[in-house]
N, C-alpha and C positions, 0 to 999 in steps of 0.2 A: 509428411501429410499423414494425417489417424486414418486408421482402418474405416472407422467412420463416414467420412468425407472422401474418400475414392469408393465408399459402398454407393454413394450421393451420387456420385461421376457417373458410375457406370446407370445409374437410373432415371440421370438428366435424359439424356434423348428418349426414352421411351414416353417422360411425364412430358417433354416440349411436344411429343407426338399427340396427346391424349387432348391437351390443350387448345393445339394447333385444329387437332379433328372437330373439338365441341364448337371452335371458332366459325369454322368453316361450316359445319353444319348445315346452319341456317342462309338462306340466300336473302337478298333485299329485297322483301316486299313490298316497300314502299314505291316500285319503280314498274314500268310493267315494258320492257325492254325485250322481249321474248315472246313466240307465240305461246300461250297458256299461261303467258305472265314473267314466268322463272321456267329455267332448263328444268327442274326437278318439278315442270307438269302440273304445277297443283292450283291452279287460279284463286291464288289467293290474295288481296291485297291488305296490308298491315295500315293502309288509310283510315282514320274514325274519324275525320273530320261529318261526313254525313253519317249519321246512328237511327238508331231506333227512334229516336228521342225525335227527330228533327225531318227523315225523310221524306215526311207529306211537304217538306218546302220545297222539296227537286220540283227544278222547272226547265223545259228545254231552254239550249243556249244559244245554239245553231246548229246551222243543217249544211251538209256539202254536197254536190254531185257533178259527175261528170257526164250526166244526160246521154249516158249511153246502153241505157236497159234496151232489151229484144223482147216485147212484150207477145209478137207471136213465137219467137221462138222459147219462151219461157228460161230468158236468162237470171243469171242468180248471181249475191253476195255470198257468200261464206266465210269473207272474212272476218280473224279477230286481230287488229291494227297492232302496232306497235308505237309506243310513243319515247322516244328520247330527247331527251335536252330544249323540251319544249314545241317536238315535232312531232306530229301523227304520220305516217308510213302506214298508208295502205291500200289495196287495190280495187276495183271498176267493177262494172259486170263484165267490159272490154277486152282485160285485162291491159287495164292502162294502169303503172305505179303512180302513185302520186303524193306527195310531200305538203301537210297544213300547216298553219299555227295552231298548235294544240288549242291553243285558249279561244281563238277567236274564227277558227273552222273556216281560215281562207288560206287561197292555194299557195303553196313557193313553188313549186315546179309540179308537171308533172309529165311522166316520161311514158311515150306510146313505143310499144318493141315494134309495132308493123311500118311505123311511120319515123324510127330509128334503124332500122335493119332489114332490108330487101329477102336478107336470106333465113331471117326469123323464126320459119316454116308456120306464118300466121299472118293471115290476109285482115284487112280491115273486115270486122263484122262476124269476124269468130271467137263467141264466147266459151271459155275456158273458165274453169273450177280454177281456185287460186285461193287456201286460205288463209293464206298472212305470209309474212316476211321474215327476214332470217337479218340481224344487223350483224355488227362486225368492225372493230377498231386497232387500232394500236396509237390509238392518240392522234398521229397524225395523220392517220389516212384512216376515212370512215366509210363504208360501204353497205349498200343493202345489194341483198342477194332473193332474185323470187323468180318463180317458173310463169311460162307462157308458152303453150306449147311441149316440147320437148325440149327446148331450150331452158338455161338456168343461167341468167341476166344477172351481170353486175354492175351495179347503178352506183356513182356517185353520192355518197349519202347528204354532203350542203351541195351541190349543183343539179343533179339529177340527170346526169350526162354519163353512158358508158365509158368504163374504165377498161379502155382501148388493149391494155397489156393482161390483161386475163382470158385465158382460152381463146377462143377464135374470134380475137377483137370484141372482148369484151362480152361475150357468153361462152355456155360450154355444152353441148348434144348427149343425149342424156340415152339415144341411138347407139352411142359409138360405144368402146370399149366395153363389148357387152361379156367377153371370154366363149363366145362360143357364137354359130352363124345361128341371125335370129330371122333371116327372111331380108328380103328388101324393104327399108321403110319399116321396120315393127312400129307397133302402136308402144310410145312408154310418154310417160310425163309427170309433171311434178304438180299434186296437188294439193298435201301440207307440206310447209316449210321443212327446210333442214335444219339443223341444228350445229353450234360452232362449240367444239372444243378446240382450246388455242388458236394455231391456225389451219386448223383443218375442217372442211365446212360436212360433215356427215349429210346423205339423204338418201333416202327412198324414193319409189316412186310409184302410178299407179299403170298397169298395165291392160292386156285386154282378158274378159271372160274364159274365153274360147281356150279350145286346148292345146292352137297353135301360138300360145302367148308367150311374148317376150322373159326372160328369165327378169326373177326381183330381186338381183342382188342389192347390197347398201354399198355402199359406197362413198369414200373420203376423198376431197380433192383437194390441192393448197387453198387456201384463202388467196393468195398473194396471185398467184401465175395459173391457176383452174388445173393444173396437172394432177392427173388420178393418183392418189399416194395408198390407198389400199382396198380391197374390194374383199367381200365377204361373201359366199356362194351361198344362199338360201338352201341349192337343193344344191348338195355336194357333190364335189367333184372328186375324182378316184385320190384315195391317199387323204383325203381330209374327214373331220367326225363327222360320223352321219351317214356315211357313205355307204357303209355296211350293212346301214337297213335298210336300203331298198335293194328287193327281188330285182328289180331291173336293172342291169349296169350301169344300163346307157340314160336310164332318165334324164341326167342332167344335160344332157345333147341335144335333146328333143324337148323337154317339157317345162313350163314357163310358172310363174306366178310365183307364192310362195315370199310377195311383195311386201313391205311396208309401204302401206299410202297413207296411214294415220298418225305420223308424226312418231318424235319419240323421245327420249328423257335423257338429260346426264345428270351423273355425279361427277359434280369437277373435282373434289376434295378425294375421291377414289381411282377417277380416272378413269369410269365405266360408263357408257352409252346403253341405254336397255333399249330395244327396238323389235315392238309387236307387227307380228306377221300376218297374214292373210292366207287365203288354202291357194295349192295347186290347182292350175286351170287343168280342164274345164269344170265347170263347180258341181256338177251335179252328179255326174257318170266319174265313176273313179276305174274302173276296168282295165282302163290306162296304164295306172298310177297306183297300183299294190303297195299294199303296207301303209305303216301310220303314215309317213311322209313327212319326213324331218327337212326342214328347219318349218314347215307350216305351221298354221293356228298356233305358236309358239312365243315366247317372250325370251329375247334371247340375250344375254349380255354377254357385252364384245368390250375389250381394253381400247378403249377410247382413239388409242394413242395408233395402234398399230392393225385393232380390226380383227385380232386374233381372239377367239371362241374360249368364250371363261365357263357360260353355262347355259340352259336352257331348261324353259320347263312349256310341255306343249297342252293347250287347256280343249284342244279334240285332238282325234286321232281320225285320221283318212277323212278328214270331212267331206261330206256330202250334200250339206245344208247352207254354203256361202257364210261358214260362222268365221270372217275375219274376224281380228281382232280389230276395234274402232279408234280406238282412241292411243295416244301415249299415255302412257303409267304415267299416277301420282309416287313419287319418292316421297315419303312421310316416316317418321319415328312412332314407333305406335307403343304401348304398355300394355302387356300382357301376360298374367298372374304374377304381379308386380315384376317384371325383368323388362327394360327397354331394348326396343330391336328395331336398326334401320330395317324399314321394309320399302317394299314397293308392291303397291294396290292396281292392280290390273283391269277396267270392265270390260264387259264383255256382251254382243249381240243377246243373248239367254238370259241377261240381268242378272248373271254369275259376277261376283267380286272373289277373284285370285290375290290372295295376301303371302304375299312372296317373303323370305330372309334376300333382301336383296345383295349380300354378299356372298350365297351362291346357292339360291333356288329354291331354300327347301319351304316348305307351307308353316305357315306362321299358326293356322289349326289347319286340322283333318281337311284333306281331301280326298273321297272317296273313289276307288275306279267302279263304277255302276255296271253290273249286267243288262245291255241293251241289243235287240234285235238286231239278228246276220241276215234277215229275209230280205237281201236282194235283188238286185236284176240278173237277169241271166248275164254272167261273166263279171258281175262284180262281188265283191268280197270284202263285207263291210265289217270294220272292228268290233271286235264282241264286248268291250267296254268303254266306258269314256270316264271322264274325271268332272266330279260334281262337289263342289266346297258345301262341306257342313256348317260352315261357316266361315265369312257374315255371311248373315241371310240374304236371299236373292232381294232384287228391289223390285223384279217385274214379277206377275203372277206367272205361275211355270203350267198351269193348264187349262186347258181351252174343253170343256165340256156341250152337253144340247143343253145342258142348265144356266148356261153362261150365254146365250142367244137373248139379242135385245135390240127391240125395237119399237118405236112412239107410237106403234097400231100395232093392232093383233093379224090384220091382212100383211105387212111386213115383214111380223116374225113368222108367219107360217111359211112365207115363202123362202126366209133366210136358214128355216128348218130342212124347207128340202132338200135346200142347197147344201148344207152340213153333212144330210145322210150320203150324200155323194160321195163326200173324203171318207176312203174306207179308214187309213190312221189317223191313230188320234196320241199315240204316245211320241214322250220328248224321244229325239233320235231315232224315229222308225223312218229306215231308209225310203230313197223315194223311190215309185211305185209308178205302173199304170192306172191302179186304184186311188191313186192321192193319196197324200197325207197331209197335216194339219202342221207351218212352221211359227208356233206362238213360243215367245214374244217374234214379231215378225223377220221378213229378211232385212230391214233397217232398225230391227233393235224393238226393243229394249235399249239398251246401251247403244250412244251411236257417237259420230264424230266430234260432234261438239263436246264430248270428253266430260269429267269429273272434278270437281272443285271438293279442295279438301284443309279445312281449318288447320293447322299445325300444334295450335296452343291445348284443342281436344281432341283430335285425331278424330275429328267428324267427317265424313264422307259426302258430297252434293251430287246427285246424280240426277237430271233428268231422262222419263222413259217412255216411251211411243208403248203402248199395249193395245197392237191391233193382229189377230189374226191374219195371217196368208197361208193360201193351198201352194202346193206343188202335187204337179199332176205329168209325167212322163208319156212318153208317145215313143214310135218308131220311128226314125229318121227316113222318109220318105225316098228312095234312090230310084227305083225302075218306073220307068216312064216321066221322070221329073225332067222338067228342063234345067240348063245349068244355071240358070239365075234362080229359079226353085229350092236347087242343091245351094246354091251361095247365099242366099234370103236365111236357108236354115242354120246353115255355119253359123251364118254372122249377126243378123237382125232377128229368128221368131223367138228367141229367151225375153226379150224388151218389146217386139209389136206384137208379138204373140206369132201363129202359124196362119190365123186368120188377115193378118194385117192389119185389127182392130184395137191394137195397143189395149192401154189402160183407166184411157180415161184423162188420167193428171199427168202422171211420170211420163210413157212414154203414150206420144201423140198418136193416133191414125193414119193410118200409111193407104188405107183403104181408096180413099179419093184424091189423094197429095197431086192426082195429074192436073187437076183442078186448082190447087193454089200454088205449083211451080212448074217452072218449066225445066223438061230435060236437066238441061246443062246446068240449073242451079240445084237438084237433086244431087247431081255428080258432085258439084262442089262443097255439098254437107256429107257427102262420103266421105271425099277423100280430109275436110279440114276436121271431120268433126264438132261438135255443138252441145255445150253445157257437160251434162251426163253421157251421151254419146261419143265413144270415141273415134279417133281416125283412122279410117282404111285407107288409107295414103299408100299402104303396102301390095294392096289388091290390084294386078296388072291393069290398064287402060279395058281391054278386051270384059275382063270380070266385073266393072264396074259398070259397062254396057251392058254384059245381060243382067246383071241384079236391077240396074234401073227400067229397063226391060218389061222385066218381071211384075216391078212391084207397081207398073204403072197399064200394064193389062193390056203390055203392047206386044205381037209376036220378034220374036229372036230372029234376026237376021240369016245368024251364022251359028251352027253351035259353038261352044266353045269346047277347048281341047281338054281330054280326057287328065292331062298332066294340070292343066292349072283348075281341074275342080275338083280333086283329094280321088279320081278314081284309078292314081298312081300307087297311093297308099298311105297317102302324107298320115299325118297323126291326127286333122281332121276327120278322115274318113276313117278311120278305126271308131269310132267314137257311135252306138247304133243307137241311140237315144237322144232326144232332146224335151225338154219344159214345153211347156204350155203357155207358160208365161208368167210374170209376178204378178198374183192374185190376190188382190184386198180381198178382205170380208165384209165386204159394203151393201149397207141397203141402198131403195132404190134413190131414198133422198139422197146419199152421197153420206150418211152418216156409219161410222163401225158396227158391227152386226154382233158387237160381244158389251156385254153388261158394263156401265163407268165405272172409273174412270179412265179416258184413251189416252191422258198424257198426264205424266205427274212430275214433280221434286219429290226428292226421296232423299232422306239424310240417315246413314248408316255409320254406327258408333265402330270406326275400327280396331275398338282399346278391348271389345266385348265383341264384334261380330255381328248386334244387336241394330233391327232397323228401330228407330229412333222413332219417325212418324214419313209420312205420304200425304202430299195434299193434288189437289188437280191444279191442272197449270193450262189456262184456256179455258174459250166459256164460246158457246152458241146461243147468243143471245135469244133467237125463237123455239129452245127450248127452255130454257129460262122461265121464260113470259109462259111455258107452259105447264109453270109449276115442278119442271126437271129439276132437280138438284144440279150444279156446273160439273159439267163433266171432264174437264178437259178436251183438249184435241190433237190429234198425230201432228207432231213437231219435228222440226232439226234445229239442232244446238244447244248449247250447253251454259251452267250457271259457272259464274264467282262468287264469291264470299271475304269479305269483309272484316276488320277488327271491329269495324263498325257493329257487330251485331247482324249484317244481313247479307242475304243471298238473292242475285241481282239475276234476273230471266228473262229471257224474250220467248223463242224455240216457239209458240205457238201459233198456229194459223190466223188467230185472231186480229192482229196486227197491232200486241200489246207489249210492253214492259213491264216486268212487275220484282217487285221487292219484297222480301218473305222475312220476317222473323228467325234466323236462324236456328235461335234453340226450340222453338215452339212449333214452326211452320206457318204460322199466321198471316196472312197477306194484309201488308203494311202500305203498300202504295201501288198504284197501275197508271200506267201513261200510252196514250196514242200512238202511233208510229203513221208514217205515210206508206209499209206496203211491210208485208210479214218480216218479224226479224231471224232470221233462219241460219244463225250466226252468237257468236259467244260475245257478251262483252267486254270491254276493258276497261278499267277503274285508276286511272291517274290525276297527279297534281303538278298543277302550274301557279307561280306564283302567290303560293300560298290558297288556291282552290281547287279541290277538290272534283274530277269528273265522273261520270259515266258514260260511258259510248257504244254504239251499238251501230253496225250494218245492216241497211234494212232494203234487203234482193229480194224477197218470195221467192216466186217461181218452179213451186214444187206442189205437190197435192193441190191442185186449184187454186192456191194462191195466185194474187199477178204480183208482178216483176215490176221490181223498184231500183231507184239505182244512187238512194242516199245515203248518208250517214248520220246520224243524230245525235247530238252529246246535252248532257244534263248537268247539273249543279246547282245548288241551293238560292235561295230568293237572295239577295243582296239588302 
């Protein structure tokens, strides 16, 4: 053999590597089998059968429901479906799974866990967040896998009947194998999907606020038999990375959060899971919880296979502003000054996009560490920098000024003036205060769960974003002379009802006169099951949930309760000498944002440049409209896709719209009805040669009402 030709030999496997890598590359987008579409996050579908040309002919096709919306308790959709082999998979406001014909939106099965499983931990009539499904095959055995609960259900994918040999008779406690004692009963559950490399079902989950919160490791379990096959410690345990930077030894013993609840990414062809993180409980008081706090507000990649720590890069330090991460990363190839580079595009609450090297971390441009305010609370000790991308440019506006005050009268804005001079801060990351500070874009983003849709052919980026101001405003956690439902109302309920028991208005309800529309014993029982966004105190002894109901209903306490079950032992509750005020819109008195349009926009961001492209609003109030306003948008949840087609497909807005944008231009091309807000992503599939769009349409958030359909579209016939 010529020197030649063994020079070939030895450089065949490198060039079958380089081959095999370009192959793999790209995933099929013509299929939308995954939540986000594809593991690699990017909602994008390679379908053109509907384009530019043609999308004024989408006309609804049909509608599903399973007529189980909570219209007082303001139940919700969030999910984005999954469609295989001609089926839609996806869940209730219920949380009941359920299995259509894709084409013709009628049911093949569908499977209730409370009315499947006694031991469930999920009574008929508790709704639970759920947003989409997780499949899973080997040819011959096909499975869906979705949370209810704390439990994580494995459903028969053609029968819709638990598959009896997976963990405990066909689910798995998402409680148990926590690595360390989390209390009786922790609050944990699953509320985006997991994700499946080979057979291993990767998830997160989401946990409670509070500082006595369940730890958020991730965690892999067989496909086949539910047995935990690797877990990965958020906040580190002695001997692993990470560990070393926190002051406290012991945190990981005591202190929880540090979760993935917003989904997350693979690369199959690498063999890396990326998996963004959430802060350490409790979110606002860090006094606790010294130093940055690793593994939080961080994007973290783990080797798929084994869970073992490749890299990280953390986009806050010691957060104090609830700035999780929202969404799973887009995995995209991006070009930049001509050199192509797998990356992975990060957003984030601040309308910050992190452009990651995603083979191991480094910033694909500058990110700066910013000089930002240590002026604390007494005993906290807030990081004196943070990391702020010079590029791309943000998509939400980064500041909230008295010049950015608006509203349809001048009696309105003078009064949303005073309310302003109130919030002594006004800069990004000034810690939170007795005086207030200002958290714009708000605590739901800018960036939020409905995630990023991102072209692959131009490395365009889709991002819908809520730009509404919220205060945060600090107090002293009230101890002497409180009653113990007093002290337990604070723990656990006045961050969401506030301190006064008068909630918010939309989000979280009034607690003020509740004796009025329930009784006792059904109080207790939205304790302990929990309901939509609220979670479950399942954990809180019998006795605790008697005085907090007690309490909140203006009735006197029997008995006190003991000084051991109300943190005045020393639990890590009762360290904790501050609490919020509450989440504070900046709303006038009509119910509209008290900061200049537009409140909710699409935003499409060049990741080849960095460069935002254009912003249009997304949402309209029709009587201001008619008032000569320009459409302003409005605070939304959920997220676009994008199209070969040419377009980027929206719901997210209050309105109770669908709409189709132009993708290179931004131009709205078409808008459709819904029967109740669509507060949810949608998904773009084909059957039999036609082409859909589908959308969940729950409300049930910002004064929307609660719906409990599904809607799908396709072109005139």
């Amino acid at each position: 053999m010529s020197r030649l030709s063994k020079k070939y030999i030895r450089l065949l496997p490198f060039v079958l590597l380089v081959f095999s890598s370009c192959k793999n590359e790209t995933a099929d987008y013509t299929k939308w089998e995954n939540y986000a579409g594809t593991k690699d996050g990017m909602r994008y579908s390679a379908l053109d059968q509907i384009d530019t040309t043609n999308v004024t002919g989408l006309q609804e096709v049909w509608r599903f429901s399973t007529h189980d919306k909570d219209t007082t308790g303001k139940s919700q959709i969030q999910c984005n479906p999954i469609i295989v082999n001609g089926t839609l998979y996806g869940v209730s406001p219920a949380s009941k799974l359920f299995a259509l014909d894709a084409a013709a939106g009628t049911p093949r099965w569908i499977f209730d866990p409370a009315g499947n499983d006694s031991r469930s931990g999920r009574n008929p009539g508790n709704f639970n967040i759920t947003r989409g499904v997780t499949y899973w095959t080997d040819g011959s055995d096909s499975r869906i896998f979705y949370s209810a609960g704390k439990k994580i259900f494995a459903v028969a994918a053609g029968a819709g009947t638990l598959i009896k040999n997976f963990g405990h008779n066909g689910w798995i406690d998402l409680s148990e194998q926590l690595g360390r004692d989390a209390g009786p009963n922790p609050y944990i559950t699953g509320t985006t999907p997991g994700i499946i490399y080979k057979d291993l079902l990767i998830v997160g989950s989401r946990v409670a606020e509070t500082a006595d919160a369940a730890p958020g490791d991730i965690r892999a379990y067989d496909v086949r038999t539910g047995a935990l096959r690797w877990t990965f410690h958020t906040i580190p345990h002695p001997g692993e990375k990470g560990y070393e930077t926190w002051p406290d030894t012991a945190a990981w013993r005591k202190l929880g959060g540090a979760n993935c609840w917003a989904g997350m990414s693979v690369d199959e062809q690498r063999g890396v899971v990326y998996v963004p993180t959430g802060s350490v409980a409790g979110d606002f008081y860090g006094g606790i919880r010294k130093g940055t706090n690793l593994f939080a507000n961080s994007i973290v990649a783990l080797d798929a296979e084994t869970g073992n720590y490749l890299w990280h890069y953390q986009t806050v330090h010691h957060d104090l502003w609830d700035r999780d991460l929202p969404a799973n990363p887009n995995l995209v190839t991006v070009t930049v000054n001509g050199k192509k580079a797998a990356a992975l595009a990060q957003i984030t609450k601040q309308g910050y996009i992190f452009l990651l090297d995603r083979t191991n971390g480094k910033p694909i441009f500058e990110i700066r560490e910013m000089p930002v305010s240590t002026k604390g609370l007494p005993g906290e000790e807030p990081w004196p920098t943070q990391p702020v991308p010079v590029l791309p440019e943000p998509f939400a506006r980064q500041q909230f000024t008295a010049a950015d005050i608006f509203s349809i009268d001048e009696a309105g804005k003078a009064e949303l003036t005073e309310r302003f001079r109130k919030i002594r801060y006004h800069q990004l990351f000034d810690p939170p205060s007795k005086e207030g500070s200002w958290i714009f874009p708000g605590f739901d983003g800018g960036g939020e769960w409905g995630g990023a849709a991102v072209d692959p052919a131009s490395a365009v980026l889709y991002v819908f974003s809520s730009e509404l101001p919220w205060s945060l405003t600090m107090v002293d956690v009230p101890r002497r002379n409180a009653s113990a439902g007093q002290r337990l109302y604070n723990q656990h309920c006045a961050s969401c009802h506030r301190p006064d028991l008068r909630g918010d208005g939309s989000s979280f309800p009034s607690l003020a006169n509740i004796a009025d529309r329930l009784a006792p014993a059904a109080i207790k029982a939205v304790i302990r099951q929990g309901r939509n966004r609220m979670p479950s105190f399942a954990g809180l002894p019998a006795e605790e949930i008697t005085s907090l109901v007690a309490y909140i209903t203006h009735q006197q306490e029997k008995e006190p309760v003991s000084d051991q079950l109300t943190g005045a032992s020393g639990t890590i509750l009762d360290q904790v000498p501050y609490m919020m005020t509450g989440y504070n819109r900046f709303l006038d008195k009509n119910g509209y944002p008290g900061i200049r349009p537009p409140w909710g926009t699409l935003n499409a961001v060049n990741l080849n440049t960095g460069k935002l492209l254009w912003k249009v609003p997304v949402g309209e109030y029709a009587e201001l409209t008619r008032k000569g306003i320009p459409v302003t948008g409005t605070e939304g949840y959920g997220g676009p896709i994008v199209t070969k087609g040419g377009l980027v497909f929206i719901a997210a807005s209050k309105d109770k719209k669908i709409r189709a944008f132009d993708k290179r231009s931004g131009k709205q091309l078409w808008v459709a009805d819904l029967p109740a807000a669509g507060f949810a992503t949608p998904a773009s599939y084909m059957v039999r040669g036609v082409q859909y769009i589908v959308i969940a349409c729950g409300g049930g958030k910002i004064g929307a009402a609660s719906g409990d359909e599904y809607v799908a579209f396709a072109l005139k016939k």
